[in-house]
C-alpha positions, 0 to 999 in steps of 0.5 A: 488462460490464467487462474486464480491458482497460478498466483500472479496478476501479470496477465491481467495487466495491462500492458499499455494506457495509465492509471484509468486503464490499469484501474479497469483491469485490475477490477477483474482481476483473478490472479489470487484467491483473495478475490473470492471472499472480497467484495471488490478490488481496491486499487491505488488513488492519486494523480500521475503527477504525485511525486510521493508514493505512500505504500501499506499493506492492503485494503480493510474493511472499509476500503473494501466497502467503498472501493477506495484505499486508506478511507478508514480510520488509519487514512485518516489518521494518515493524512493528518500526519502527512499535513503535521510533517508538511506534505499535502495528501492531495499531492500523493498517489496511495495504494497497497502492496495487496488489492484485495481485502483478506478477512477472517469471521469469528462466527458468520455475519459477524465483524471481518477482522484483517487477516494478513496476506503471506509472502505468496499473495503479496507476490501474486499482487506485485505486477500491479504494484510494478505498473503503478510505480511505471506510470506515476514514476514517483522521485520518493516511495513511503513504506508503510509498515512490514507487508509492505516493506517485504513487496518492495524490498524482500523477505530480510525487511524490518521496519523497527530498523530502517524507519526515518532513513532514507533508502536507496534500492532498484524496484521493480527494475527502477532505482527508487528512493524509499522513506520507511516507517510504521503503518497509520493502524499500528498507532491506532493499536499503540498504548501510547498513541500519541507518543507513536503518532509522533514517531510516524510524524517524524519519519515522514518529515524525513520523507518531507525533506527529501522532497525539498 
């Protein structure tokens, strides 16, 4: 039987059915210890058709609360880039390279502050990833920040030197197409926030592009 301990989700994934099937499994699943202090999986959102796949690092907190993925202010803020470079949100599939939300209290009962996963717990969570990129098969993957660069690409990534570009890799045993650039939250943290906003427009102009 697996745990927790053995640091992977492979066998909690399914190995047939599509989205609705892996949904359901990945809700108990156990592969980490993230699950502990989590209040509930948040898998991946979108249609099957979705020829766009956009990436980021894992859940926060209010994905956390309501079970949905980029549903804070870094989704919003996401889906008002996608529309300004001329991509639909509605026709894009969104998850995570983690599933469950990684937190960290400065005092008890006070406000959860995002912690980043490491390399090993971004690993246990690449079996979901990997089923998700087999049943939506996406034609262009959007990477969204380092965390989730690293899940697809390796421990090398830097996001500041190939954002904008389009990158060619074999994923999870798949030629892909990838487009990186900065996760939606490093704008909201920018001191210059507008002039970032523009620059993660930019970079998914590119991907707007490709997909032409």
């Amino acid at each position: 039987m697996a745990t927790e301990d053995d640091y992977t989700a492979q066998p909690f994934v399914p190995k047939s059915g599509g989205l609705p099937a892996l949904r359901r499994a990945a809700a108990e699943c156990h592969g980490c210890p993230l699950h502990r202090a989590a209040t509930q999986t948040v898998f991946g959102a979108g249609k099957a058709t979705a020829r766009v796949m956009l990436v980021g690092e894992q859940p926060g907190d209010q994905e956390d609360r309501q079970g949905k993925p980029f549903v804070g202010p870094a989704g919003k803020l996401l889906d008002r880039a996608l529309t300004d470079a001329g991509i639909d949100p509605a026709d894009a599939y969104v998850t995570n390279a983690v599933k469950h939300f990684k937190f960290t209290r400065a005092e008890p009962r006070k406000r959860r502050i995002h912690k980043a996963p490491t390399l090993r717990e971004t690993a246990a969570c690449g079996p979901w990833l990997a089923a998700e990129l087999d049943r939506v098969e996406p034609e262009l993957i959007v990477v969204l920040g380092a965390t989730a660069g690293k899940a697809l690409l390796g421990s090398s990534f830097r996001v500041t030197q190939v954002r904008g570009t389009v990158l060619e890799e074999e994923i999870h045993g798949r030629p892909e197409r990838l487009v990186p650039t900065v996760h939606p939250s490093a704008v909201l943290r920018a001191d210059d926030r507008d002039g970032a906003y523009r620059g993660l427009v930019a970079d998914l102009k590119v991907a707007a592009e490709t997909l032409t």
